[in-house]
C-alpha positions in Angstrom: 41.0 21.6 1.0 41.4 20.8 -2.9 42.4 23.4 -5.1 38.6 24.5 -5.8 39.1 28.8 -5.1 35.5 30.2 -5.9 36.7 34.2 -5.8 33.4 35.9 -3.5 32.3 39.7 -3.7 28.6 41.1 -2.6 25.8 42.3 -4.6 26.8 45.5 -3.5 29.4 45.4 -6.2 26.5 46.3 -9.0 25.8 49.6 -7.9 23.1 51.3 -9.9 23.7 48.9 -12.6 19.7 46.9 -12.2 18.4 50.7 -12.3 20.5 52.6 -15.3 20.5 49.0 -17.2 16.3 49.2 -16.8 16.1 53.0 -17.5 18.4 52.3 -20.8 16.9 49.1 -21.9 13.5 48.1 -20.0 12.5 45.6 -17.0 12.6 42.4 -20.0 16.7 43.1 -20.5 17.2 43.5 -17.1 15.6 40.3 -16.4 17.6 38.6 -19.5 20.6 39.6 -18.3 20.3 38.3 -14.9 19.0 35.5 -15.7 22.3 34.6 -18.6 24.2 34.9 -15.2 22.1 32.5 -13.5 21.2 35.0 -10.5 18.4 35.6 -9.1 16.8 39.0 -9.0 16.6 39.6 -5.5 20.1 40.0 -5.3 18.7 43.4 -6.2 17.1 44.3 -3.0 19.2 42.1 -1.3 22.9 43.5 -1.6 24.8 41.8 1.6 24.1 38.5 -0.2 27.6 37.3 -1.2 27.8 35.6 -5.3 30.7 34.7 -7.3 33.4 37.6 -8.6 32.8 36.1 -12.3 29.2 36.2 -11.9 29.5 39.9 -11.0 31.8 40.7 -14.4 29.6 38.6 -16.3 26.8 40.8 -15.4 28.1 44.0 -16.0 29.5 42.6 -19.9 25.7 41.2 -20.5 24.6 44.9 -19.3 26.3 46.5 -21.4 25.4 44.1 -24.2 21.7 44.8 -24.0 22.1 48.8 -23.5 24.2 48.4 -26.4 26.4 51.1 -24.7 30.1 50.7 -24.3 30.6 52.9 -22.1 28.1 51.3 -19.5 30.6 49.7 -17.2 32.7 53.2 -16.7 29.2 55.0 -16.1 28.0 52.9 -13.3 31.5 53.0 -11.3 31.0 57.2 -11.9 27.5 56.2 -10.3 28.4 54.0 -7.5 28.2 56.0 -4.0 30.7 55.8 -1.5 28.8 54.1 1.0 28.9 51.0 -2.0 32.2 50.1 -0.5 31.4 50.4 3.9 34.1 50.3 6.6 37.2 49.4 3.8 36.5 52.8 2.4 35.7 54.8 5.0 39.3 53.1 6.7 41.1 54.1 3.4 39.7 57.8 3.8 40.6 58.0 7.5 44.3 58.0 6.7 46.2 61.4 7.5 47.7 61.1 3.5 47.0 60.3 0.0 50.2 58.1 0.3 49.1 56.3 3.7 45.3 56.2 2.2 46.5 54.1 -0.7 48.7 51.6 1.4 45.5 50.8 3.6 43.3 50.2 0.4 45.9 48.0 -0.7 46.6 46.2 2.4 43.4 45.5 3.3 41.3 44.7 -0.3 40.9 41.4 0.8 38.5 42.1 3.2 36.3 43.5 0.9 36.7 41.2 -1.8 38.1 37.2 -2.4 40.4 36.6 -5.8 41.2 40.4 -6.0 44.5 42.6 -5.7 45.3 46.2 -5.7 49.0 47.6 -6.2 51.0 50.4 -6.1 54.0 50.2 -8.9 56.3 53.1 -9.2 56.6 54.5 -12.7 59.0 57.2 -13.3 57.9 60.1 -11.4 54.2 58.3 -10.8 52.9 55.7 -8.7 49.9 54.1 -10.4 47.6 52.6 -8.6 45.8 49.6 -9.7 43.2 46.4 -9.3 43.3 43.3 -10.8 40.3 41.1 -10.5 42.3 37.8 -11.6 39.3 36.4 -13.8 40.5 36.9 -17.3 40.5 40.0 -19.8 38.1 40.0 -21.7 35.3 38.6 -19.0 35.8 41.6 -17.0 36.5 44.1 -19.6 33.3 46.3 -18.4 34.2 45.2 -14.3 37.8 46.7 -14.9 36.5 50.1 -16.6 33.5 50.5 -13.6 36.6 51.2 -11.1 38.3 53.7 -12.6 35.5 56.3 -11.4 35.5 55.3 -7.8 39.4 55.5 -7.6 39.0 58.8 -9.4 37.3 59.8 -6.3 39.0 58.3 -3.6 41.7 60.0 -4.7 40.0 63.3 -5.2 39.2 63.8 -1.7 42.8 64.5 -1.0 43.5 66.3 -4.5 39.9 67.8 -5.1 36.9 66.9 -7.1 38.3 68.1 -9.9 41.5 66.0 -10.3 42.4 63.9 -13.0 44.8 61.1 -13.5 48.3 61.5 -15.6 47.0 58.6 -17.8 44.6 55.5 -17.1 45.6 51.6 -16.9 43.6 49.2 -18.0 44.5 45.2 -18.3 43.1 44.3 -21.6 43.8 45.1 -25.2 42.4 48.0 -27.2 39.7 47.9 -29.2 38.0 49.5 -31.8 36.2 51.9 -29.1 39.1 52.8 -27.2 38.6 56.5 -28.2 35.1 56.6 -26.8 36.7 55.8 -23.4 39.6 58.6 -23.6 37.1 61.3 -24.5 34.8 60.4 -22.0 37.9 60.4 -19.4 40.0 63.4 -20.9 43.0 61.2 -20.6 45.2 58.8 -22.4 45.0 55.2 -21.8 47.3 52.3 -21.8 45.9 49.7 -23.1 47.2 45.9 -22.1 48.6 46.6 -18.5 48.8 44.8 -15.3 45.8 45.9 -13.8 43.2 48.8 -14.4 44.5 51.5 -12.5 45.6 55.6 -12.4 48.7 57.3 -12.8 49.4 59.5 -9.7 52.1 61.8 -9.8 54.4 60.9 -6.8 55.2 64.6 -5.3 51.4 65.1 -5.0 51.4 61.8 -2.5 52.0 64.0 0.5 49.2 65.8 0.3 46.7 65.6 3.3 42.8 65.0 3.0 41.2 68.6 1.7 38.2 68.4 4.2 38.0 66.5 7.9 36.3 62.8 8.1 33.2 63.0 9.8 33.1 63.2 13.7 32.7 59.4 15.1 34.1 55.7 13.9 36.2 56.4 11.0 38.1 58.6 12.4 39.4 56.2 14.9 39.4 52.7 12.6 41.7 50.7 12.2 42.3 47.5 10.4 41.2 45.1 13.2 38.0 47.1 12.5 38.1 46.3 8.6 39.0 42.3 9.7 36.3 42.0 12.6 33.7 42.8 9.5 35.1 41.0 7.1 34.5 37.6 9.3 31.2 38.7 9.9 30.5 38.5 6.3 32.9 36.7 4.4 33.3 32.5 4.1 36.4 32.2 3.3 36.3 28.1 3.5 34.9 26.3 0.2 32.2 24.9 2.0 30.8 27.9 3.5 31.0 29.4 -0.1 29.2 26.5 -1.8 26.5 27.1 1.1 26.9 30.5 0.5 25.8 30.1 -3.3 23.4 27.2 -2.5 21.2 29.7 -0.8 21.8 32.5 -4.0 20.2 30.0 -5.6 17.6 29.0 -3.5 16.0 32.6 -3.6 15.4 31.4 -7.5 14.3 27.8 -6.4 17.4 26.4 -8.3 19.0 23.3 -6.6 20.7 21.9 -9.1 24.7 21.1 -9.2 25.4 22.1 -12.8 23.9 25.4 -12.3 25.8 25.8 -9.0 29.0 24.8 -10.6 28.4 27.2 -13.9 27.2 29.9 -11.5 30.9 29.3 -9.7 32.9 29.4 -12.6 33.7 25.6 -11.7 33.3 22.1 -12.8 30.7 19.7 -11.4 33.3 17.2 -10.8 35.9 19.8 -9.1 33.0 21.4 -7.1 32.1 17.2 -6.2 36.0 16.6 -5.2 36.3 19.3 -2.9 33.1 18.4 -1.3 34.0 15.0 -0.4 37.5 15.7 1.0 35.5 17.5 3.4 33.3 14.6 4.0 30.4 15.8 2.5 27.8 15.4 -0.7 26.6 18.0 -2.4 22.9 16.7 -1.3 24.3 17.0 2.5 25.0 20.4 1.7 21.8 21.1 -0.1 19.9 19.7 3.2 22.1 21.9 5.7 20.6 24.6 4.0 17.7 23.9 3.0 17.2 22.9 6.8 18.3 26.1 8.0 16.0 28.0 5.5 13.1 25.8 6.3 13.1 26.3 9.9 13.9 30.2 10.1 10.9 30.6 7.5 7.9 28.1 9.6 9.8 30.0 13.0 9.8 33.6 11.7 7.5 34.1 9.1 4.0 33.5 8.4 3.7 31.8 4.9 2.2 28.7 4.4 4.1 25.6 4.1 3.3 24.8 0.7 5.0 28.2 -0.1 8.1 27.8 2.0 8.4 24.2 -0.1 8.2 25.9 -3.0 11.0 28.6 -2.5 13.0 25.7 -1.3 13.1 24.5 -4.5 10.4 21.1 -3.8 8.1 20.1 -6.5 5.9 18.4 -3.7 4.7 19.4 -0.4 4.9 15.6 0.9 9.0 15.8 -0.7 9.6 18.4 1.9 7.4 16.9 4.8 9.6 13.7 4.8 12.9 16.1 4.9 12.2 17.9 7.1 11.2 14.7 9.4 14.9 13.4 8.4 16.2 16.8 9.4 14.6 17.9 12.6 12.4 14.5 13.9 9.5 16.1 13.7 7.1 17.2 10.9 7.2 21.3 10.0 3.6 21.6 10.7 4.3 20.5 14.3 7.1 23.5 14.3 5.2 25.7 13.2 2.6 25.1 15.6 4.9 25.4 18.4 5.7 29.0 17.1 2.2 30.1 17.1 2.0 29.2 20.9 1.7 32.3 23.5 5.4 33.0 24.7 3.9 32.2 28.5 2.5 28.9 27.2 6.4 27.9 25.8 8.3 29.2 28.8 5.6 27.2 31.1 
């Protein structure tokens, strides 16, 4: 279907960044920033919602812009928990050796994240392990430094806390603050490399996990596991993504296709191209959704209907009232009194 590839990750993927960007810089940055990436805030609270891989790098470089910190992006990856990264890390940890831990992490990054790759590449007497996001240097300068600390500590649970890489990868140039990041680290760095990654000495790849998995699931996962929950929450087909990011957007009341296609990284005319080999506009796909959001909202909640046109991005009541007649036959008020019926009344 075209050669439109929007590369998808989950709000997860920010970590503590809303909170240690606020703390730093106050609730008027935060909102700056999120609002230069063109996402809606309630990605915040919200952090299965699924948004573009650039979006995510663009947000942690604008973060780190406003706390005028640039070490920001390395902090919050040092902050992130380990549930941040679900089954595909509790899989990874599961595995009886470093060496088999880091070939499932590998194997399986694509369940946890479109567009992305993680390697192993022999150096010497190393193996260094790394991730490449695939979006550019310098846009994901801050991304690429945030996953050194959770790699740090994946591989810590087999080496101890206290272990630290031979040297550090990552895959842009060096810059006039390079030393801030090998003080910070206690390590050298090479600048410039494939990917952002750590240098693991090979004779220490043996080594098993220092303390048992917890009792239950992850001890017995396995990658059908890891691919059963991917397809729960990943769309993997361009049109699921660009419904994907047309409802992002509605939780702002943003419908528009130039802010979709900026928000994707994409062009309005590529994003219009793909659509129509599918068969589809990009209203169609704006009504699908807006459908769908429409009649979960009158069905399952309890605000009014001027409200639910409003967050679905209507300037006018009477706008949505015909939609929704086009959509569904019949006008929302009549659905929504239909849900207010007694259950026995319904089933009668």
């Amino acid at each position: 279907m075209g050669n439109l590839s929007i590369p998808m990750t989950t709000a997860a993927g920010m970590g503590p960044l809303p909170q240690m960007l606020e703390r730093m810089a106050g609730s008027a940055a935060l909102s700056r920033v999120f609002r230069r990436e063109a996402l809606p805030l309630a990605l915040i609270e919200d952090r299965d919602m699924r948004l573009p891989l650039v979006a995510l790098c663009g947000l942690f470089e604008a973060a780190s812009h406003e706390a005028g910190d640039r070490t920001f992006g390395l902090r919050i990856g040092e902050a992130m928990l380990p549930g941040s990264y679900g089954l595909w890390a509790e899989y990874g940890t599961a595995a009886g050796t470093l060496a088999e831990a880091l070939r499932r992490m590998v194997a399986t990054i694509d369940v946890r994240q479109t567009g992305s790759s993680m390697s192993l590449r022999r150096t010497g007497d190393h193996v260094v392990w790394g991730f490449a996001h695939g979006i550019g240097q310098t846009a994901g300068r801050q991304h690429a430094d945030h996953v050194i600390g959770p790699m740090r500590r994946f591989v810590g649970a087999f080496l101890g806390a206290g272990w630290t890489p031979s040297w550090i990868e990552l895959n842009y140039p060096t810059d006039g603050d390079a030393d801030l990041l090998e003080r910070h680290w206690h390590t050298r760095i090479r600048f410039g490399a494939p990917a952002a990654g750590i240098a693991i000495p090979v004779d220490r790849l043996p080594v098993r996990r220092r303390r048992a998995v917890d009792a239950g699931r992850a001890r017995h996962l396995t990658s059908l596991d890891l691919i059963a929950d991917a397809r729960r929450r990943q769309a993997r087909d361009p049109l699921h993504v660009v419904e994907e990011l047309v409802a992002l957007r509605l939780m702002d009341g943003e419908v528009d296709i130039d802010g979709l296609a900026r928000l994707a990284g994409t062009s309005v005319r590529a994003l219009q191209r793909t659509l129509h080999e599918r068969g589809y506009s990009y209203r169609e796909v704006l009504g699908m959704v807006r459908h769908r959001r429409a009649a979960a909202l009158l069905a399952e909640t309890d605000i009014s209907i001027t409200e639910i046109a409003m967050v679905l991005g209507y300037a006018e009541v009477a706008s949505f009232t015909r939609a929704f007649v086009r959509w569904a036959g019949v006008p929302p008020s009549l659905l929504r009194s239909a849900g207010d019926r007694p259950a026995e009344e319904l089933s009668a």
